[in-house]
N, C-alpha and C positions, 0 to 999 in steps of 0.2 A: 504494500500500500504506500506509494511512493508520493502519490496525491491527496494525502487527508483530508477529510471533509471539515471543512473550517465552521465550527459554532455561530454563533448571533451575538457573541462579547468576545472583546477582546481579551488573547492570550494573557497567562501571567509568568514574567519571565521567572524561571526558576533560581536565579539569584536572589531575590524579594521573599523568597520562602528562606531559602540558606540565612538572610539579615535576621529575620526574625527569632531574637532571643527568646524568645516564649515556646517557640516549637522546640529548637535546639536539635535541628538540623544539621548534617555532618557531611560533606560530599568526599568518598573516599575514591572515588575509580574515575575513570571516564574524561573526557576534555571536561575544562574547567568552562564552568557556567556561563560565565559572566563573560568572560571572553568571545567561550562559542554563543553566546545570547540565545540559549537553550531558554524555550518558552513550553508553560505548560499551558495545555487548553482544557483539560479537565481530567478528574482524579479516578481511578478504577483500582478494584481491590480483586484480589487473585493470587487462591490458593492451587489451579492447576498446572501439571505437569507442561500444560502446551498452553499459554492464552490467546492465541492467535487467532481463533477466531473468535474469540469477546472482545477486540480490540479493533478502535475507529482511526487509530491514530493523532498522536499528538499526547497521549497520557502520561500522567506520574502512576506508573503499576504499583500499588504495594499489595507488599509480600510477606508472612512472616515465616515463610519458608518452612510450610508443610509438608508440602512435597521434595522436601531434600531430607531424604530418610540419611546420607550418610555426606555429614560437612566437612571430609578432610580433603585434602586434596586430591586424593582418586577417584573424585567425584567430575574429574576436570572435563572430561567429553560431555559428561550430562549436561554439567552446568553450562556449557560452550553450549552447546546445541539449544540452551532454553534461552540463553542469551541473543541470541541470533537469530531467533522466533521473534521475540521483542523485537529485536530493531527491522525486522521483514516486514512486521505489520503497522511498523510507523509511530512505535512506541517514543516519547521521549527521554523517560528518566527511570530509571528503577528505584525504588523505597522500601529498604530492607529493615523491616523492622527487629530488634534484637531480644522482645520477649513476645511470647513465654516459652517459643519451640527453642529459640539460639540463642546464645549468650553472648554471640560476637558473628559478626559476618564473615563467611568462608572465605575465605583470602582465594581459596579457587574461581569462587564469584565475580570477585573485584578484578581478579586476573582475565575474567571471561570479557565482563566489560570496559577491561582498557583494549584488551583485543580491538573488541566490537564500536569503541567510539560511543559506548552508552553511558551515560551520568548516573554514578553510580551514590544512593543517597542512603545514609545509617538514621535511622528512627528511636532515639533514645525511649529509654525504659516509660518513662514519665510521659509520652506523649502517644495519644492513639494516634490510629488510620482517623478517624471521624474526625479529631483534632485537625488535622492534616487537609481531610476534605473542607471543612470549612473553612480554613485558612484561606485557602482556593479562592470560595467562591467568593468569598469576602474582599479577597481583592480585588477577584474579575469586578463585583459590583463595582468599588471606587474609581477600577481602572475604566469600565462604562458609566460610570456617572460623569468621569473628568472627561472622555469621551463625548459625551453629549453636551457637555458643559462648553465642549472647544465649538463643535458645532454647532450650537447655537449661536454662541457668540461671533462666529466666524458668517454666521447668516443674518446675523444684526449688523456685523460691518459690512457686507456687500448688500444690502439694505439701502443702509443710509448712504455708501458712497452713489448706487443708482440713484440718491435722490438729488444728486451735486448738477451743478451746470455743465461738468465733462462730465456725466456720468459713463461711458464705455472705457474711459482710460482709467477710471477711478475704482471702476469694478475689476479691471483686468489688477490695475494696483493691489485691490484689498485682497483678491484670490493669491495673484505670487505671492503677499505677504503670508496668508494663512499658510499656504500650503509649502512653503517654502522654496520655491523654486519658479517656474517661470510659464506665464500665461499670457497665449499669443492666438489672437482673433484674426481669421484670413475671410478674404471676399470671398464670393462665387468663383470669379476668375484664377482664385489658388493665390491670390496677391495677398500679402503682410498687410493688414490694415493697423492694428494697434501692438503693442505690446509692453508687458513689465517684466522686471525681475531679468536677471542673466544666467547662463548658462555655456555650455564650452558648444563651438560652432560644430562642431560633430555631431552631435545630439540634436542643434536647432535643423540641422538637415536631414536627419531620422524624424523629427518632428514635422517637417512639411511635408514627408512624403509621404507619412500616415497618415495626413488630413484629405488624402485622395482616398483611402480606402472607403471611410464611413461617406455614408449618404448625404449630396447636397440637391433632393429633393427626388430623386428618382426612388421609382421603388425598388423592393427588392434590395436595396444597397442597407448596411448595415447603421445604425445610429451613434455607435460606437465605436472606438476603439481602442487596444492600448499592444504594447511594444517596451521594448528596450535596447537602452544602444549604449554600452556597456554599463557601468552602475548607475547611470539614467532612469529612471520611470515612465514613459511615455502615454501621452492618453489623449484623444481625439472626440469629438463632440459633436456632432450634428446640431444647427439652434432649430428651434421649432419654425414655422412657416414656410418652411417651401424656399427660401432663397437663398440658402446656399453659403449661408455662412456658418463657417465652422469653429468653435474654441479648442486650443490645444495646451498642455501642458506637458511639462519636465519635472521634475523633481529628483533627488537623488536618496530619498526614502520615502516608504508608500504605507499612510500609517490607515487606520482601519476607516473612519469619518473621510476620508480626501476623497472617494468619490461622492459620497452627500455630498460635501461642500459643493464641486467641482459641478453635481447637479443643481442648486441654485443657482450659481453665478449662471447656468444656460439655460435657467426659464429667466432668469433677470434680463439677459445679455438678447433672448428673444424677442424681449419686450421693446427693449431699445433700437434693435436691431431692425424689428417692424417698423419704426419709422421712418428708418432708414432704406429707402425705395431703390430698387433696381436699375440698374446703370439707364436701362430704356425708359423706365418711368421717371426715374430723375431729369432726364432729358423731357421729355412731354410737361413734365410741371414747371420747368426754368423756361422751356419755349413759349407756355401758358402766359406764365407772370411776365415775361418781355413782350407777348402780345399786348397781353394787357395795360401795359403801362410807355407802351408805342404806336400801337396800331391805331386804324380809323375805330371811332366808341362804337361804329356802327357795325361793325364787324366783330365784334368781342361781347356788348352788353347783352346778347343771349343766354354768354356762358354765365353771366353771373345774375342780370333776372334784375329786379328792381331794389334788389338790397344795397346796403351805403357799407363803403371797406373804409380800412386806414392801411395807407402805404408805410412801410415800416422799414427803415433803416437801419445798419446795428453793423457795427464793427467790436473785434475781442478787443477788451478794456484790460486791466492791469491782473487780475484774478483767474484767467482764461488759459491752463497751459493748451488745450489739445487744439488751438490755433484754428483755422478755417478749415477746418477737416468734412468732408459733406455729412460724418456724424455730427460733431458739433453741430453746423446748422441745424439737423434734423433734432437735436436737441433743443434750440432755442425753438424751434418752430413749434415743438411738443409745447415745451413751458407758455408759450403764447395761445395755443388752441387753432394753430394753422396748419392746414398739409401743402399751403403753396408760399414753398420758399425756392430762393434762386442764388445758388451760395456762387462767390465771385469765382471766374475762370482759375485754374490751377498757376498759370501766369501773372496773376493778379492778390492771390490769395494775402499777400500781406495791407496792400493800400486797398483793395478793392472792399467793398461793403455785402452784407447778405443783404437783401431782399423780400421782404414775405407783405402777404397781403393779410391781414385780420379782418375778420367781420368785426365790425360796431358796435356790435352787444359785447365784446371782447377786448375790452378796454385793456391797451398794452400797458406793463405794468414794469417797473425795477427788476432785471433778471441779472445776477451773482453775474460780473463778468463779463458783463456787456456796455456797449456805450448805446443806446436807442435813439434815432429820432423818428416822429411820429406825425405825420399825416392827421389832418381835420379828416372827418369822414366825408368820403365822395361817394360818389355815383361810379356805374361803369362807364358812364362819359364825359367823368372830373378824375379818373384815376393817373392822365399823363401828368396834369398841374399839382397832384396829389404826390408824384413821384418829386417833383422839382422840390416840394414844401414839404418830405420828408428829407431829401439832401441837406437841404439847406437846415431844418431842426438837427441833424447828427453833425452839421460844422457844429452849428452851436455850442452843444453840446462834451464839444471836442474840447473848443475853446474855453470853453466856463467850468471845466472837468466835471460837468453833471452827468448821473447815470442814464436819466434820460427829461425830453424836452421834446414838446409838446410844437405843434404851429396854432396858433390862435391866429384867424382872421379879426384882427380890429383896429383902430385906430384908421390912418389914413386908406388902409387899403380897402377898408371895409365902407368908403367914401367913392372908389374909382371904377370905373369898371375895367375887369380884367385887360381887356385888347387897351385901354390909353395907357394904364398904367405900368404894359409892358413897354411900351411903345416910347415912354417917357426914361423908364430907365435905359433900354438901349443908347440912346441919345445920350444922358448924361455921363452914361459909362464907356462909352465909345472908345475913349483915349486909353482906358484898359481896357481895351475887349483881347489882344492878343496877347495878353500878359498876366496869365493866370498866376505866378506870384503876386505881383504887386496887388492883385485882385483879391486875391488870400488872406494877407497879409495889412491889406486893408481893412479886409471884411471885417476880421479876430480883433482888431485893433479898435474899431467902433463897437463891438460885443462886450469890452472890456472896459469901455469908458477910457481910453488912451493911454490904458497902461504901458509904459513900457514892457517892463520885468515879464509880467503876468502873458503878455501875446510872444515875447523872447520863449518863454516857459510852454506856451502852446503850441505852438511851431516846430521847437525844438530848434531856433539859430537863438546867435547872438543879439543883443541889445542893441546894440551899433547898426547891423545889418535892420531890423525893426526901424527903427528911425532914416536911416537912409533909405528905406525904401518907403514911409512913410511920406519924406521929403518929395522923394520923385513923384507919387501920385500927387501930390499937391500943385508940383510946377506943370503936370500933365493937363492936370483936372480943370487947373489957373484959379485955383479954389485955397479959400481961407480956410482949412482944416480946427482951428481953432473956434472959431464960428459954430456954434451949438444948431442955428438951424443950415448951416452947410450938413452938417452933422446928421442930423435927423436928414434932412434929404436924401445923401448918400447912401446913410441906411435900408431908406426905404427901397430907394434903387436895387440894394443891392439883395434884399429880400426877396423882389421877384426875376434874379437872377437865376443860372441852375449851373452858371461856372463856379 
């Protein structure tokens, strides 16, 4: 029995029985326990000449050697040959108890199992078999309560890391953490989408090629899988839904809870995973929202019917490791209550902005890690000016370091109608139209009330450079920048901007 049938608790190593002064426990033969990490799995008592077949595998046999009618050493074939039974049938340890048949353990015995590699244990006078069994279970219990104790807690942190604003980097983190080793999320396509924790690149290449075994939606293919690439653990995951993405892990010990665990983090990682659309539906939703926020109103306000959106702009703010990842968007899209987002080209990813559209009653709100600006609610046939008036709220926002900001129609604009009042800033801003610095850098600097410091600090230049470029719009503009209503005009100008 080379393959034991492994119980429903975890083993208890047979060193933990030896520590225990109260048993008084004696290991006289055999590899030494603790070294070899000789684990028992549960206790049998056996007075026959053969136990071989009362035996599951994995037991501490005791004995008090009734069947050994004669303990001297001419006993040595018997005892060889009972010894060698045990270890055939997957026995772990022997526990030779010394009363009331022996007074002392057959030295032929001990000789039998250093032969045989069996852990050979002396049962003082003072301690029963029953003692012995309960020690056992006694431990098994603490060692499954601490068990389920990691486990839970190990599914309270991959919990609450899915409830973060990078939740898929945060879950793959909590899982390597638990499990000690290394957990990596692949696309459909077999492509590395996330990962934490390290491991030796030997192993991460046993690792991807197992992620081809299990199932990424077909049937028939397995859900599972695991491997090893030398003292590696390896293990492969199918997420639920059908598309094809897989989690995988490494470890370099595989303790009895790491597949639970390993099983939340991929109903978690499903969940997230599901908003995370298909290379072709990603495409169809980002062509959707560039429709929509380009095209004739006449051509598009079907798709969306008579209801009123908010254009929503949002770049990662200070808080944000997993950067423009199309999870991350799909993350932010969740937290807002949107499935049409449009995360910037992979060429773009760091200056470029996500995109999503919000219904109305969906009022966008502070999201961990984001910078927002936020659209008045329109119409399908106010969503392009909707687009310009969410840009223009994430400068703001940029510049005033708020997490998010709002466009309110009021004041003069709420006085014009749309067509003069564009018509008016063209004209006045004419002399920067090709100079989207100076345009910038103007803008931030009227947002700020003419701070220096504070639009150097938004920007990211120097003070110097802020002021000479402030200068030059002024000799451009032939405008008194100090003038509070030059001031206010320019502003407004530049509010119905969308450079």
């Amino acid at each position: 029995m080379a393959d034991p049938t492994a119980p429903p608790t975890p083993p208890v190593p047979l060193a933990a029985l030896l520590a225990r002064e109260d048993l008084g426990l004696r290991q006289l033969a055999g590899p030494d326990a603790r070294a070899a990490g000789t684990a028992v799995q549960w206790v049998h008592t056996s007075e026959m000449a053969d136990p071989y077949p009362y035996l599951l595998g994995g037991e501490l046999l005791l004995t008090a050697g009734v069947h050994i009618t004669d303990p001297s050493d001419a006993a040595g074939d018997y005892l060889d040959a009972y010894v060698s039974r045990i270890v055939a049938a997957g026995g772990a340890a022997l526990g030779f108890g010394v009363a009331p048949v022996h007074d002392t353990v057959p030295r032929a015995l001990a000789e039998a199992c250093d032969r045989h590699g069996l852990p050979l244990v002396e049962v003082p006078r003072r301690t029963t078999f029953s003692g012995v069994a309960r020690a056992v279970w006694r431990l098994m219990a603490e060692a499954r309560h601490a068990e389920l104790r990691r486990v839970t807690e190990a599914q309270q942190g991959l919990a609450t890391a899915a409830a973060r604003t990078d939740p898929v980097p945060a879950v793959l983190r909590q899982l390597a953490s638990r499990l000690g080793g290394t957990a990596v999320l692949y696309g459909p396509d077999g492509t590395e989408l996330q990962s934490a924790g390290r491991t030796r690149e030997t192993a991460r290449d046993a690792l991807r090629g197992l992620t081809g075994v299990v199932g990424r939606g077909e049937p028939g293919t397995p859900a599972s899988a695991a491997d090893t690439a030398g003292d590696v653990h390896l293990a492969a995951y199918a997420l639920g839904g059908g598309r094809g993405f897989v989690l995988a892990t490494a470890t370099e010990r595989r303790e009895p809870g790491d597949h639970t665990i390993a099983g939340a983090a991929v109903v978690l990682l499903s969940l997230l995973t599901g908003e995370h659309q298909s290379t072709s539906e990603a495409a169809r939703s980002a062509a959707l929202v560039r429709l929509l926020v380009g095209a004739a109103p006449a051509e598009v306000a079907p798709l969306l019917g008579a209801g009123h959106w908010h254009v929503v702009h949002a770049r990662v703010g200070v808080g944000l490791v997993a950067g423009h990842t199309p999870l991350a968007a799909a993350a932010l899209a969740a937290a807002l209550g949107t499935a049409l987002v449009d995360p910037p080209d992979a060429a773009d990813s760091v200056e470029g902005a996500v995109r999503l559209l919000v219904p109305a009653d969906r009022e966008p709100a502070v999201t961990d890690g984001w910078v927002l600006g936020v659209s008045a609610p329109a119409t399908a046939t106010g969503l392009s000016a909707a687009d310009a008036q969410a840009a223009r709220a994430l400068r703001r926002a940029e510049a005033t370091r708020a997490p998010l900001v709002r466009h309110h129609a009021n004041g003069l604009a709420a006085l014009m109608a749309p067509e003069e009042a564009d018509a008016h800033a063209r004209v006045l801003l004419a002399p920067l139209t090709d100079n989207e610095a100076l345009t910038s850098t103007l803008r931030t600097w009227l947002s700020l009330h003419g701070s220096w410091d504070r639009t150097a600090v938004a920007l990211g230049i120097h003070r110097n450079t802020v002021r000479q470029r402030i200068t030059r719009c002024e000799s451009l503009l032939g405008s008194d920048l100090n003038d509070p209503d030059i001031r206010m005009e320019l502003w407004f100008a530049l509010t119905r901007t969308t450079t």
